[in-house]
FISEMAR-9270 format. One record per residue (C-alpha): residue number from 1; x negated, y negated, z negated. Coordinates in Angstrom, 1 decimal. Example, Ala and Ser with C-alpha at 12.3 -4.5 7.8 and 13.67 -1.06 7.14 Angstrom:
2
R     i       xx       yy       zz
R     1    -12.3      4.5     -7.8
R     2    -13.7      1.1     -7.1
//
This chain:
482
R     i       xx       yy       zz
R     1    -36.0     26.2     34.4
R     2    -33.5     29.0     34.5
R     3    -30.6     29.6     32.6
R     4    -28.0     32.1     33.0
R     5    -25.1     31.5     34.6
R     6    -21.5     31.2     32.7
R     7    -18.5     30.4     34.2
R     8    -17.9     27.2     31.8
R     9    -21.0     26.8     29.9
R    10    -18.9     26.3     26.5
R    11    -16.4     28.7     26.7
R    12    -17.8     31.1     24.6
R    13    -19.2     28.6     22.2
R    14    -16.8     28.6     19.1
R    15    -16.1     24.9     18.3
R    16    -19.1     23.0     16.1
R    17    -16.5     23.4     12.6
R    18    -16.0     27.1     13.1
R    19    -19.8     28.0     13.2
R    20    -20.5     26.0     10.3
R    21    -22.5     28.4      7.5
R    22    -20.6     28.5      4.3
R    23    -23.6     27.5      2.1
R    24    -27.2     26.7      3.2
R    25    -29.7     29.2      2.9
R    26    -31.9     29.4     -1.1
R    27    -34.9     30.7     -1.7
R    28    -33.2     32.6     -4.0
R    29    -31.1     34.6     -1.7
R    30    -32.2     38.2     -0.9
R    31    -33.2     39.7      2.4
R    32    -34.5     43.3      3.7
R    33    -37.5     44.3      5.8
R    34    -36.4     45.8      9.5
R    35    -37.8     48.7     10.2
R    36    -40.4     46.8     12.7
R    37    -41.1     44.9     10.0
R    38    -41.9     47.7      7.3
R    39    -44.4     48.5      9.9
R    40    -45.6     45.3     10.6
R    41    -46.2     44.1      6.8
R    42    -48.4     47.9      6.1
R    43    -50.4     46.9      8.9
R    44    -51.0     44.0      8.2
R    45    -52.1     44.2      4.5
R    46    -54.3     46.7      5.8
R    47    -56.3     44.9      8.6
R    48    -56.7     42.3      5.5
R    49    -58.1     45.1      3.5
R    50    -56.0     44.0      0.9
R    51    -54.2     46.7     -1.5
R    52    -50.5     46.4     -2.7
R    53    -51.8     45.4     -5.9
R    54    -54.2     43.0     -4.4
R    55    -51.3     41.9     -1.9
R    56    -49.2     41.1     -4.6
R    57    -51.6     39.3     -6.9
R    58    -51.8     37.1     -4.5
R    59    -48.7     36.5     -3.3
R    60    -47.8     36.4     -6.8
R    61    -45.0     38.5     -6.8
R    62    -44.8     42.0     -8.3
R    63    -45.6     45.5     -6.6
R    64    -42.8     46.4     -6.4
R    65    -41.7     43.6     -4.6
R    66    -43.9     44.8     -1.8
R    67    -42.9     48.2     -1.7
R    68    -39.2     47.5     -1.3
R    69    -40.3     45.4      1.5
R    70    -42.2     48.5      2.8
R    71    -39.8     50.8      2.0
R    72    -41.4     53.0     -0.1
R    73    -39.5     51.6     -3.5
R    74    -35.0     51.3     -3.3
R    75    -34.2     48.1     -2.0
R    76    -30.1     47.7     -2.9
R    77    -30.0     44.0     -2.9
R    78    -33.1     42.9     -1.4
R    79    -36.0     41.1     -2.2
R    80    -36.0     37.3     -2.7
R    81    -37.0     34.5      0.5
R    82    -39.2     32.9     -1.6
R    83    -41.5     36.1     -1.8
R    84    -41.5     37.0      1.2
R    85    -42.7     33.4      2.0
R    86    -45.1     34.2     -0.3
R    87    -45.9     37.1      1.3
R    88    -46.1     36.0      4.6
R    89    -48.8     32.7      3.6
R    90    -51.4     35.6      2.4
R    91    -51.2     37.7      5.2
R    92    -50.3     34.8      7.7
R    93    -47.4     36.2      9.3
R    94    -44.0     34.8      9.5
R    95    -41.1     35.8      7.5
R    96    -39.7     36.9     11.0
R    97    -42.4     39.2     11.3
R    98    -40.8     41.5      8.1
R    99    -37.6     40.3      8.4
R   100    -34.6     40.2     11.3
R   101    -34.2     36.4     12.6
R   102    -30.7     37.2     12.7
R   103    -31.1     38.2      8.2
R   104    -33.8     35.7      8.0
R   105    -31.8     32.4      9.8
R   106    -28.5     33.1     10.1
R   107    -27.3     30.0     11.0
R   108    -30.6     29.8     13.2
R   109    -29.3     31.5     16.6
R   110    -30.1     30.8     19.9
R   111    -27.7     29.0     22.0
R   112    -25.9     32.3     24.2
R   113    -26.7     30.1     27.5
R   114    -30.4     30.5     26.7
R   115    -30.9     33.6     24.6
R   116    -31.4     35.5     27.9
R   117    -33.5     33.1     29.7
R   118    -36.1     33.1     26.5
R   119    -36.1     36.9     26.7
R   120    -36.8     36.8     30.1
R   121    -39.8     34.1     30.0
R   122    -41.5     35.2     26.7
R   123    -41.5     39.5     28.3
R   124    -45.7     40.1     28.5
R   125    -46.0     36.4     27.4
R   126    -49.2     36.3     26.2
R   127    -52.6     33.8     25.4
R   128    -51.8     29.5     25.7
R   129    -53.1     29.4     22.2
R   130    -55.1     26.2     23.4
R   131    -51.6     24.8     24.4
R   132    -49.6     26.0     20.5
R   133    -52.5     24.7     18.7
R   134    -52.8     21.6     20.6
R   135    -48.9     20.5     19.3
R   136    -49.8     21.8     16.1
R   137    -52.4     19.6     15.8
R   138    -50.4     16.4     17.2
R   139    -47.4     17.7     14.0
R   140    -50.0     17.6     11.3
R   141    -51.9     14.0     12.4
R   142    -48.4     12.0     13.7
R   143    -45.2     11.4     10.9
R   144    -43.0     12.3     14.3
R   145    -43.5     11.6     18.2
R   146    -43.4     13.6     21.4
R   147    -45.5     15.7     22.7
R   148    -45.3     17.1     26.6
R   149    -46.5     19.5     28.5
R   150    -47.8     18.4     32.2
R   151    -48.4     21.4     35.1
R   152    -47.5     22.5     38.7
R   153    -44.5     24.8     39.1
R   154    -45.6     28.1     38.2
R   155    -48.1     27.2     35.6
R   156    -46.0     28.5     33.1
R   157    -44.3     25.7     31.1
R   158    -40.9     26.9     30.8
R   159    -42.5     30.0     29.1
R   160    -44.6     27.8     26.8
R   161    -41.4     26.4     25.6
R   162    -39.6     29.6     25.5
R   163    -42.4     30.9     23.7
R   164    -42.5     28.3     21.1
R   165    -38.5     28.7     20.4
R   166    -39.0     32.2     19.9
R   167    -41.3     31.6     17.6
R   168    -40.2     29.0     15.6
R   169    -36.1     30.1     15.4
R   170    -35.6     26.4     13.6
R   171    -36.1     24.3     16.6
R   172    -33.5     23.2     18.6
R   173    -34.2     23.6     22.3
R   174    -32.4     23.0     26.1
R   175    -33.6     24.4     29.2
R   176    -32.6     22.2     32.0
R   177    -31.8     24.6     35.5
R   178    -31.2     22.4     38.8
R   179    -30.3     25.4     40.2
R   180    -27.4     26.0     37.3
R   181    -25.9     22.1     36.7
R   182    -27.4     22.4     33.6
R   183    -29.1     19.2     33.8
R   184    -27.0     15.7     32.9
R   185    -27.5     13.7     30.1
R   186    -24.3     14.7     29.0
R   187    -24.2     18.4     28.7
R   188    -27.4     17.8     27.4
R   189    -26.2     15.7     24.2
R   190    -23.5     18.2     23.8
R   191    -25.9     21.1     23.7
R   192    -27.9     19.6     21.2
R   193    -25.7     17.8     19.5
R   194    -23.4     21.8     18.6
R   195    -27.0     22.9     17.4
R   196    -27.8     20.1     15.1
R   197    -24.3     20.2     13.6
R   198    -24.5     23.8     13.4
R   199    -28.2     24.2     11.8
R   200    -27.7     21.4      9.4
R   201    -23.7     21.3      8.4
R   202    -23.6     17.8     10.0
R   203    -20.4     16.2      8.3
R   204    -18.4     14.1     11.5
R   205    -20.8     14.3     13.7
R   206    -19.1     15.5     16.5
R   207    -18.9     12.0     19.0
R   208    -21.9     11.1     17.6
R   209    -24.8     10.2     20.2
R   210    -28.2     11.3     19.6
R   211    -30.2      8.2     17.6
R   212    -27.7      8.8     14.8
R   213    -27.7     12.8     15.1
R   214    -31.6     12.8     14.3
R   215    -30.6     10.0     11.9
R   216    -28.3     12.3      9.8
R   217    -30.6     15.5     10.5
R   218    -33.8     13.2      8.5
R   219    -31.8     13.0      5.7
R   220    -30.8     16.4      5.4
R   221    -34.6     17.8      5.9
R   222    -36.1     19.1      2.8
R   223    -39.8     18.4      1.7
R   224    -42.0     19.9      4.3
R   225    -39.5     20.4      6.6
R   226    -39.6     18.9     10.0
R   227    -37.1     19.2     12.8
R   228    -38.4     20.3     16.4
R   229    -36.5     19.9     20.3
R   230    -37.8     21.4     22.8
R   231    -36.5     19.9     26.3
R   232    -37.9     22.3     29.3
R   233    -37.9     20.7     32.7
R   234    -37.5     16.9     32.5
R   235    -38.4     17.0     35.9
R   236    -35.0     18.9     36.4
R   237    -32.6     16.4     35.2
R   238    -29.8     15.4     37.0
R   239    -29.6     11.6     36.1
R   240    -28.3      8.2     37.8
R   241    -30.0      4.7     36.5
R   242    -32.8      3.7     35.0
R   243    -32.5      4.7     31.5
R   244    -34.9      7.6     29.5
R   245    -33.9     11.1     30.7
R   246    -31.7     12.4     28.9
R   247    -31.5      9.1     27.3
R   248    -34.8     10.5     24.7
R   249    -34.2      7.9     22.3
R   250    -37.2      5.7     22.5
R   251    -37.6      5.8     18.2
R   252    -37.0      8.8     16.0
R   253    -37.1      9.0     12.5
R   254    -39.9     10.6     10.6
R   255    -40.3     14.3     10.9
R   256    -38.9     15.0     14.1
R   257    -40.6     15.6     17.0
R   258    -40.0     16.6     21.2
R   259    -41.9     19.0     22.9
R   260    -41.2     18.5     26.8
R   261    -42.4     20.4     29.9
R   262    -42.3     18.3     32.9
R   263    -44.1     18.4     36.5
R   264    -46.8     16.1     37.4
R   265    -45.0     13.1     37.7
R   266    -46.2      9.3     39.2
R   267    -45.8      6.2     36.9
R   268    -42.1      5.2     38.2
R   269    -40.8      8.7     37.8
R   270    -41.9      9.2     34.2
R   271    -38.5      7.3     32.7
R   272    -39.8      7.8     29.1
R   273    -40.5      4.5     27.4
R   274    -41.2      4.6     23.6
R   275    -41.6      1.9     20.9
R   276    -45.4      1.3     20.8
R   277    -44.8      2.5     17.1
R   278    -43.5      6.2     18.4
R   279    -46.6      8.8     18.9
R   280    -47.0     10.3     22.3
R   281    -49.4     12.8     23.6
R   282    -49.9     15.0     26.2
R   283    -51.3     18.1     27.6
R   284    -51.7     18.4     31.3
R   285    -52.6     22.6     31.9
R   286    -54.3     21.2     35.1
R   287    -57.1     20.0     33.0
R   288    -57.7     23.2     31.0
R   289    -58.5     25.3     33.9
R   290    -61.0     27.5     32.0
R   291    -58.7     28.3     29.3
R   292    -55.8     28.8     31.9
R   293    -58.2     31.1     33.7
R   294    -58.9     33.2     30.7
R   295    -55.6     33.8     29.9
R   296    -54.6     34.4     33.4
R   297    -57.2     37.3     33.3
R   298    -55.8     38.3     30.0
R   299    -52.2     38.6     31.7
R   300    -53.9     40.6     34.6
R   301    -55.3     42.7     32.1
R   302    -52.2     43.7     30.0
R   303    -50.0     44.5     33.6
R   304    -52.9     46.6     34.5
R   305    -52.4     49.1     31.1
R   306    -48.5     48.7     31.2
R   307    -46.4     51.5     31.7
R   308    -44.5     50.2     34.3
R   309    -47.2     48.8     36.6
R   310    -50.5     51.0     35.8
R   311    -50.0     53.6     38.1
R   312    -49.1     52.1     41.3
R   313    -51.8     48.8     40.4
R   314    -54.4     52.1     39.4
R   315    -53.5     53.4     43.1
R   316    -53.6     50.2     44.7
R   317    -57.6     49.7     43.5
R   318    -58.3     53.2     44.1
R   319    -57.3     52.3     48.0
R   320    -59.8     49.7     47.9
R   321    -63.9     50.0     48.5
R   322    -66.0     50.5     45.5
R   323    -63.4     48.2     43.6
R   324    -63.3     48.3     39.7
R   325    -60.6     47.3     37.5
R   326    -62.7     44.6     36.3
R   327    -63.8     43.1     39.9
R   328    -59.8     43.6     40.4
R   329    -59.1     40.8     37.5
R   330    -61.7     38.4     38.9
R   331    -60.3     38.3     42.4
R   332    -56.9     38.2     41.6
R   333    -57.2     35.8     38.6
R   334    -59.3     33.5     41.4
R   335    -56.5     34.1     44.2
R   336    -53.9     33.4     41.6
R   337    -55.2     29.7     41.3
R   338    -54.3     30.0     37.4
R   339    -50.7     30.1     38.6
R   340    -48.6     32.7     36.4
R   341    -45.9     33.2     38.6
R   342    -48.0     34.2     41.2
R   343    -48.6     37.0     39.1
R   344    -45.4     37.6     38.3
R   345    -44.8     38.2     41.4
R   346    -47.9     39.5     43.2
R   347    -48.8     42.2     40.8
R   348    -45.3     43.9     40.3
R   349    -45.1     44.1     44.2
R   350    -49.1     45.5     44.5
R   351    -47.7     48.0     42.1
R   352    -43.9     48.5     43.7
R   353    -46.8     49.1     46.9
R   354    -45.7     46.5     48.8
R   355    -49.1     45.4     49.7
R   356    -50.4     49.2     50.6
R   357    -51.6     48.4     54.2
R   358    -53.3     44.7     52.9
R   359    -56.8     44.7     51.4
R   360    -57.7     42.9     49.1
R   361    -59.1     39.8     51.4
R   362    -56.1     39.4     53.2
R   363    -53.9     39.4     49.6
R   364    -52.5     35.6     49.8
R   365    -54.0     33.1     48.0
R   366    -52.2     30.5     45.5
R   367    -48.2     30.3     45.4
R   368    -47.5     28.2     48.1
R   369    -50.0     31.2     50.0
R   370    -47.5     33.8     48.8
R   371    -44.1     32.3     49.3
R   372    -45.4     31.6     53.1
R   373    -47.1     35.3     53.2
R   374    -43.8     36.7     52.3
R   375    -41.8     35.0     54.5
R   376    -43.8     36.2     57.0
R   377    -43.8     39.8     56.2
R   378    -39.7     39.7     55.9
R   379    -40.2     39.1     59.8
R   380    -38.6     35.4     59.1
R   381    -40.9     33.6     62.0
R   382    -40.5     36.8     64.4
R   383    -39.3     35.7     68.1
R   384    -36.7     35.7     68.5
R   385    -36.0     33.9     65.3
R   386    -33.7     36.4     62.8
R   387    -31.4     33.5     62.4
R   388    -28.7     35.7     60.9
R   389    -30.9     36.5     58.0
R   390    -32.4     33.1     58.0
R   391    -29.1     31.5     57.6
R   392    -28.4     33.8     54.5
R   393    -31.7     33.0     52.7
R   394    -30.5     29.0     53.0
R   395    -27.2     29.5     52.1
R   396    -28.6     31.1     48.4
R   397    -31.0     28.1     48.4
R   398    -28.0     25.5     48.9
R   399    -25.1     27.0     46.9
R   400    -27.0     25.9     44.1
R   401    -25.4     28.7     41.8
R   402    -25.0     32.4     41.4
R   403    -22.6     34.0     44.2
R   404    -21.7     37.5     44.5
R   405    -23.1     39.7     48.1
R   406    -19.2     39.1     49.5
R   407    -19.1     34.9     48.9
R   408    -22.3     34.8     50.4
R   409    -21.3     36.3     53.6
R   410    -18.2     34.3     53.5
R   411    -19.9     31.1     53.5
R   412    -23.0     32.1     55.8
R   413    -20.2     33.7     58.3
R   414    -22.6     37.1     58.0
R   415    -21.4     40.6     57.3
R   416    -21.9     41.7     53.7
R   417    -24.4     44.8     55.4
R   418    -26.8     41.8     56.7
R   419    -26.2     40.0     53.5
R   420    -27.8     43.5     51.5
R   421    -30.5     43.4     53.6
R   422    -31.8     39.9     52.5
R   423    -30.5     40.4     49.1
R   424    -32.7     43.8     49.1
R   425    -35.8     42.3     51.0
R   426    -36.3     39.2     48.4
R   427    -35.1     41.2     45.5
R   428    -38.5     39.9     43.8
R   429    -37.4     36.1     43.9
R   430    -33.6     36.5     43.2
R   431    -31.7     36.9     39.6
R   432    -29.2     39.5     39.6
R   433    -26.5     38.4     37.4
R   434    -25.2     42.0     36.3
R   435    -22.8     40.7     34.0
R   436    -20.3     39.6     36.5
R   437    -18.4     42.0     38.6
R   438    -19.1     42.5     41.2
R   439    -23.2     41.1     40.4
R   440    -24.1     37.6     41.2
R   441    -27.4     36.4     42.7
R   442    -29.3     32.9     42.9
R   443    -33.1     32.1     43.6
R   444    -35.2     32.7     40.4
R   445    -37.8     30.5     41.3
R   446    -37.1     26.4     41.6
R   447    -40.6     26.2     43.5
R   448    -39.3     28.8     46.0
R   449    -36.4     26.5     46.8
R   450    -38.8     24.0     47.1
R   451    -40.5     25.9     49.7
R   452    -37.7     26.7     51.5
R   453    -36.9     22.9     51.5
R   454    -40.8     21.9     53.1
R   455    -40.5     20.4     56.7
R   456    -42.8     22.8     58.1
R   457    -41.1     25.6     56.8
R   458    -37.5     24.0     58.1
R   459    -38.7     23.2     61.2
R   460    -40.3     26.9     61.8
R   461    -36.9     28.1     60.7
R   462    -34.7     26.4     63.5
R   463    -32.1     25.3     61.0
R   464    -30.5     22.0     60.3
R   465    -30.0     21.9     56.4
R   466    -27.5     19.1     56.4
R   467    -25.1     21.2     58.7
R   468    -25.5     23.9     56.3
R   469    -24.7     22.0     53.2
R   470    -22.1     20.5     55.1
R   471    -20.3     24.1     56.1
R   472    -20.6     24.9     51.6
R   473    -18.9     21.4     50.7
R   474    -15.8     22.7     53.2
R   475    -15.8     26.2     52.4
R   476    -15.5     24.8     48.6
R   477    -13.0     22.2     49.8
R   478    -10.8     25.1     51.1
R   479    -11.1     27.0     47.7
R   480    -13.8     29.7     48.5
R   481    -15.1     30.4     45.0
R   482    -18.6     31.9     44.0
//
């Protein structure tokens, strides 16, 4: 659902020809362990309570093939894929694990409009095994199909996906961002489409549309190998007619599969039809609530012994009657409504002490509780109504992209002082773009801008949206940039 902002998406993209890999990766061809994964591989024989020599036996490669992948033997040239493979089956790790992605798949990388989305989404990821073994399961009894994932904003499917990517470095993958334009069928295809030709030295391919791309991909697959698109946010796409979305082709060839992430949708807004003869299956995280609620607790959990939240979360409980850290999991996990941006949200600001005059009781309850919480403690339904600020926050939520503090205040007609004030008091839902100068900033959450677009919460407001959308389209006539 987010993507970071670039001011032309393929700009920095050297064209499909000149990222072309000189040869395809062997078996044969030598890599070195990083230094994480030096450590990784020694622990990991060890929690096998397997020896070197038993490690290698094996694997079936020699000793001191796994000490130059510890680093205890000279490694000049490196130690062959194949044995690290090896290597990796016994101990079930991923070659990843010992190995840099960028040594391991050079041709593999992330597309640069994503790379810092992914990080952002997969930091303290953690549990949704019920989610990764439930696609794994659908790879090994299907020869190719799609496979989505169904939950409310927040629920955490955009870091499933993100998850999955950085996991699996083969996949191809797009994020769709309303927010960002990053959502036709068009930019979509050409996103893809630079992957494909990139990952698989796709010979004139570069018009090509995507039934013939996953055409020319099957025949380039070796045995065992599958190819895997991720899609994130169907419900995102920008799209006119009544074709697929994204124009998902409604057959692919054996081998390749789609994961997609999608809100719950009715039957007329699904746009997805498939040949009887094409697997589907999916997974709506609605429907696993107990597992969601465990890993919600587990998430709870991990922020609580973090270095960056356990003091001021530690402080927070201590504040409280007779509260333990373990009564502290169940409420929040049960106020959370197995929402994990809730969390992401609530917790940092219980620790930041944001929340040091609320008990627990009055902590909000769901999302939806804690967008409409917050509003209210940033004084927005205060009489008079702070329509200054007001104005500002739905100016962000209508630009529709990253602006810096001074084109904000030119096209809400605020001074840039009142404009800090906002930008400082909803830090915790706002991107800060520090790679342009001066910073950009744009809602982080698509559900927030949701909010902000409920009747109620209009209404309460005092403002008349179409008059503000109306004042961006003729600053942006006039030339006022972002």
């Amino acid at each position: 659902m987010l993507a970071y902002l670039l001011p032309t998406p393929d700009s920095r993209l050297p064209t499909p020809d000149s990222r072309l890999p000189k040869i395809k990766m062997l078996e044969s061809d030598k890599v070195r362990s990083s230094q994480q994964g030096k450590a990784r591989l020694k622990q990991a024989y060890k929690d096998a309570r397997l020896t070197q020599e038993k490690l290698a036996q094996q694997a079936r490669v020699s000793v001191d093939t796994v000490k130059r992948l510890l680093g205890t033997k000279d490694c000049p040239h490196g130690v062959e894929r194949w044995a690290v493979r090896n290597i990796c089956k016994v101990l079930n790790l991923k070659p990843t694990d010992i190995v840099d992605r960028k040594d391991w798949e050079p041709q593999q990388q992330l597309p640069p409009e994503f790379e810092q989305f992914i990080q952002d989404k997969t930091h303290l990821f953690c549990g949704r095994e019920f989610v990764f073994k439930a696609i794994e399961n659908f790879f090994s009894k299907t020869a190719q199909g799609y496979f989505t994932v169904i939950g409310d904003a927040g629920m955490g499917k955009s870091a499933i996906a993100a998850k999955y990517v950085s996991d699996n470095p083969e996949a191809i993958c797009f994020f769709n961002s309303r927010a960002e334009g990053m959502n036709r069928p068009e930019l979509f295809l050409r996103k893809i489409r630079q992957q494909l030709i990139t990952r698989y030295q796709l010979p004139d391919a570069q018009d090509a549309d995507l039934s013939t791309l996953l055409a020319k991909v099957r025949e380039n697959l070796s045995a065992g190998e599958r190819l895997v698109i991720v899609v994130d946010a169907l419900d995102e796409v920008d799209q006119e007619g009544a074709g697929n979305l994204l124009y998902l082709p409604t057959i692919v060839p054996d081998r390749v599969y789609f994961i997609l992430t999608r809100r719950p949708y009715n039957q007329n807004e699904k746009r997805l039809r498939l040949s009887p003869s094409t697997p589907t299956e999916e997974l709506d995280l609605r429907a696993n609530s107990q597992q969601s609620h465990r890993d919600v607790k587990e998430y709870i959990w991990q922020l609580l012994n973090h270095p960056d939240y356990k003091q001021g979360l530690s402080q927070w409980i201590k504040k409280q009657r007779a509260l333990s850290n373990q009564q502290f999991v169940e409420e929040i996990a049960g106020k959370s409504e197995n929402n994990f941006m809730y969390l992401r949200c609530v917790l940092p600001a219980i620790a930041d002490g944001f929340y040091n005059d609320k008990p627990l009781d009055e902590l909000p309850v769901g999302l939806q509780g804690y967008y409409e919480n917050h509003w209210q403690l940033m004084g927005m339904t205060t009489k008079p109504l702070p329509r200054d600020k007001i104005k500002i926050v739905y100016v962000i939520c209508k630009l529709g992209r990253a602006a810096s503090r001074k084109k904000i205040a030119n096209y809400s007609k605020q001074d840039e002082f009142t404009v800090q004030e906002v930008l400082d008091g909803w830090a915790q839902f706002l991107q800060k773009q520090e790679s342009y100068r001066p910073p950009r900033y744009r809602f982080y959450h698509e559900s927030f801008r949701d909010f902000l677009n409920r009747q109620d919460i209009v209404q309460a407001a005092g403002v008349m949206l179409p008059n503000i959308s109306a004042e961006i389209a003729d600053n942006m006539t006039e030339g006022l940039e972002l």
